[in-house]
C-alpha positions in Angstrom: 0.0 0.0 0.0 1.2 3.6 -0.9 2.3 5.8 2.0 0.7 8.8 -0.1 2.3 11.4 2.8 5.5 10.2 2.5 4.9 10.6 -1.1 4.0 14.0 -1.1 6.3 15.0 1.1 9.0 13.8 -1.3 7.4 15.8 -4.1 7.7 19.2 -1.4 12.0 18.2 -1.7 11.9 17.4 -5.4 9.8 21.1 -5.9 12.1 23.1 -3.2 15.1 21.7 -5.4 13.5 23.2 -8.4 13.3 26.3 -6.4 16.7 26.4 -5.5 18.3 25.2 -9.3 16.2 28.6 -10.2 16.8 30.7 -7.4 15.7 34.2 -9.1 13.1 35.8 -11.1 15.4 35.7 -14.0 15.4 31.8 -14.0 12.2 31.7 -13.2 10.3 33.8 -15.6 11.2 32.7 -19.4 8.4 31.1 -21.4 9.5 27.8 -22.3 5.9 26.7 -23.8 2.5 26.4 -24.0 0.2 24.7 -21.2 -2.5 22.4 -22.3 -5.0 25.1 -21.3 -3.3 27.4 -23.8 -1.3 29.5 -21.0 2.4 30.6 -21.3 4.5 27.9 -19.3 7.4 29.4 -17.3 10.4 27.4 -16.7 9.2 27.1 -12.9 6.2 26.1 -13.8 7.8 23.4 -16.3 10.3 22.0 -14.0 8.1 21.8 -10.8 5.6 20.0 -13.1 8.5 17.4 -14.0 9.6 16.8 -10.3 6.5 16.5 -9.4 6.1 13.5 -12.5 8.9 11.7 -12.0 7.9 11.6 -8.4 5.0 9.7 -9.4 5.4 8.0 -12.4 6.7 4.5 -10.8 3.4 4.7 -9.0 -0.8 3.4 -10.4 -1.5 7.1 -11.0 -3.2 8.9 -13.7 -2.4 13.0 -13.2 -4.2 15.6 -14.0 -2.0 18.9 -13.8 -2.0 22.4 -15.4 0.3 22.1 -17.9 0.2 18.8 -19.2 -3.3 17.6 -18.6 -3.4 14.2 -18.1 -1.0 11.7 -18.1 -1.4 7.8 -17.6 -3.8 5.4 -16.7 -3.3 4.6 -13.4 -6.0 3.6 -10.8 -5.3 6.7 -8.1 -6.0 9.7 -9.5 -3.5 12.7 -8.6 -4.7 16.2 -9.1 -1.5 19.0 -8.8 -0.8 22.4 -9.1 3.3 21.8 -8.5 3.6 25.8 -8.1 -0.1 26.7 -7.1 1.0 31.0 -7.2 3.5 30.7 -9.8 3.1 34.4 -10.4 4.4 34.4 -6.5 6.9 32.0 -6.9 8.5 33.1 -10.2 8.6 37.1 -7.8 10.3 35.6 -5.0 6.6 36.3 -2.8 6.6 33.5 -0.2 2.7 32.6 -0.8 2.5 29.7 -3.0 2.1 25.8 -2.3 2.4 22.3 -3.7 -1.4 21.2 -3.9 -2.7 17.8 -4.6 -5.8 15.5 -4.1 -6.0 11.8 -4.6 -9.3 9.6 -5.5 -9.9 6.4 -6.1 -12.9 4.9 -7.9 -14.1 8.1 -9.3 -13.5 12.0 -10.0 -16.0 13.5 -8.0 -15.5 15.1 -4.5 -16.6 11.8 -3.2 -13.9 9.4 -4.5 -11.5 11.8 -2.7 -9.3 10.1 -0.2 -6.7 12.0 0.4 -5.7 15.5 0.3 -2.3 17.5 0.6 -1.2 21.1 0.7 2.2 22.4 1.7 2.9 26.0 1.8 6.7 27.0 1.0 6.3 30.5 2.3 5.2 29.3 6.1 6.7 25.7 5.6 3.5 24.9 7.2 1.9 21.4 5.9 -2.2 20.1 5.4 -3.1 17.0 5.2 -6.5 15.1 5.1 -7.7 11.9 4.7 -11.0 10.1 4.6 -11.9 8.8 7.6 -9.8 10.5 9.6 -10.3 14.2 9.8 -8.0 16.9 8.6 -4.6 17.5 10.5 -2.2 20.6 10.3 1.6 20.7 10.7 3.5 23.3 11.6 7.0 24.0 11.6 8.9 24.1 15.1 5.6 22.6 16.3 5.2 18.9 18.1 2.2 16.8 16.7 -0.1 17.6 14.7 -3.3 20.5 14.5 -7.1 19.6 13.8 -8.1 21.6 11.4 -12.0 22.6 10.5 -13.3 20.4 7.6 -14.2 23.4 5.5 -10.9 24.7 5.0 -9.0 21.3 3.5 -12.5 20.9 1.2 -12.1 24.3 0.3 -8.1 23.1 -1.4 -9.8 20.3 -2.9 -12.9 21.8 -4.2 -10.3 24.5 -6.0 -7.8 21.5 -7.0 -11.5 19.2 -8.3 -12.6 22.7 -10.1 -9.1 23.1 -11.7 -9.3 20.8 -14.8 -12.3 21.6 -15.5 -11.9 25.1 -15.1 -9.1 24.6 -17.8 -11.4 22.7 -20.2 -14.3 26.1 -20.0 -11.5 28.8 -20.2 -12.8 30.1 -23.2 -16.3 30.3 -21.4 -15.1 31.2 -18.3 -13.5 34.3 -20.2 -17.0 35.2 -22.1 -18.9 34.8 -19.2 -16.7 36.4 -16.9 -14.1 38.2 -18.9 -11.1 37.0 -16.5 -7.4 35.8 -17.9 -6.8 32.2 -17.0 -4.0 33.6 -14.8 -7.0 35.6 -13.3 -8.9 32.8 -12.5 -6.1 30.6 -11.1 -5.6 33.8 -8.8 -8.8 33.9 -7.6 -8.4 30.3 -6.9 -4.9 30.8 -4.9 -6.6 34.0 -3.4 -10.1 31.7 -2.4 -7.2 28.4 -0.9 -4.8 31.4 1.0 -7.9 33.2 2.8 -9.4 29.7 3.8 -5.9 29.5 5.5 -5.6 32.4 7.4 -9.2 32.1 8.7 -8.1 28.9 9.8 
C-alpha cells in the first residue's frame, strides 16, 4: 500500500530543489511553452511539473495537472498544481504551495481520499484523509493541528474545479471576462484566505 504522505512529502524536496536550481526571477520567468490550457509555461512552472512526474510516475496514478493535462492510466488519480501562485513564486513572494488531491474509484468530491497542501512561504503542511479528519503541521511545532473540515474541502474543491476550469476557459472568459492567470488567482486567493481564517 502507498504511503501517499510520504509521497508528497517527497514531491515538497523534489519542488524546493527546483526552487533552489532557479533561485531568481530571472530563472524563473522565461516562457518555455504552452500549457494544455493554452497559457504561457514558465520554466518554474515546467520544472516543478517534471519533479513533481517523476515523483510519481513508478506509481498506479493517472495525473491531471495544469500544464500537461493528463498523463497515464493509473487507478489513483493525482490532481497537482506543483507551483499553485506561480506568479508568487517566479517574484520571489513566499505565498504559493504544492497542492494535490488523490481519488480512487471516481473523479468527484466523493472518490477523494486523500488531500495534501504544503505551503513554502510558512513551511506549514495540510493534510487530510478520509476517515480521519484533517490535521495541520507546523513547523517548530510537536504533533499535529485539527483543522476545521471546511478549509482542506475548500483546497480540494479548487484542486477538483481546476481541470475543468481549464477545459471552459474560453467560457469562463466570455462569461466572466477573466485571464486564465486571473482565474487561477482567484483560486490561490479563495485556498490562501481559507488558511488564514483557519
Amino acid at each position: 500500500m502507498t504511503d501517499w504522505l510520504a509521497v508528497c512529502r517527497a514531491a515538497v524536496g523534489d519542488v524546493q530543489r527546483v526552487l533552489e536550481e532557479l533561485p531568481t526571477r530571472v530563472e524563473r520567468e522565461p516562457v518555455v511553452g504552452q500549457g494544455l490550457g493554452g497559457d504561457e509555461t514558465t520554466a518554474i512552472d515546467r520544472a516543478a511539473e517534471d519533479a513533481i512526474v517523476a515523483r510519481f510516475k513508478d506509481l498506479d496514478v493517472t495525473i491531471v495537472s495544469e500544464e500537461i493535462g493528463r498523463v497515464g492510466t493509473g487507478s489513483t488519480l493525482v490532481v497537482v498544481d506543483p507551483i499553485d501562485g506561480s506568479v508568487n513564486a517566479k517574484r520571489g513572494i513566499p505565498f504559493f504551495s504544492l497542492s494535490l488531491a488523490l481519488a480512487a474509484g471516481g473523479e468527484t468530491m466523493d472518490d477523494v481520499f486523500f488531500g495534501y497542501v504544503f505551503d513554502f512561504g510558512s513551511g506549514e503542511e495540510w493534510t487530510a484523509r478520509r476517515g480521519e479528519g484533517d490535521t495541520a503541521h507546523f513547523p517548530g511545532m510537536r504533533g499535529k493541528w485539527m483543522m476545521g473540515r471546511a478549509l482542506i474541502r475548500g483546497h480540494l474543491e479548487a484542486l477538483r474545479l481546476a481541470p475543468r476550469m481549464l477545459r471552459k476557459r474560453a467560457e469562463i472568459r466570455r462569461i466572466r471576462r477573466l485571464t486564465p492567470g486571473e482565474v487561477r488567482r482567484l483560486i490561490l486567493a479563495h485556498r490562501l484566505s481559507l488558511k488564514e481564517v483557519a
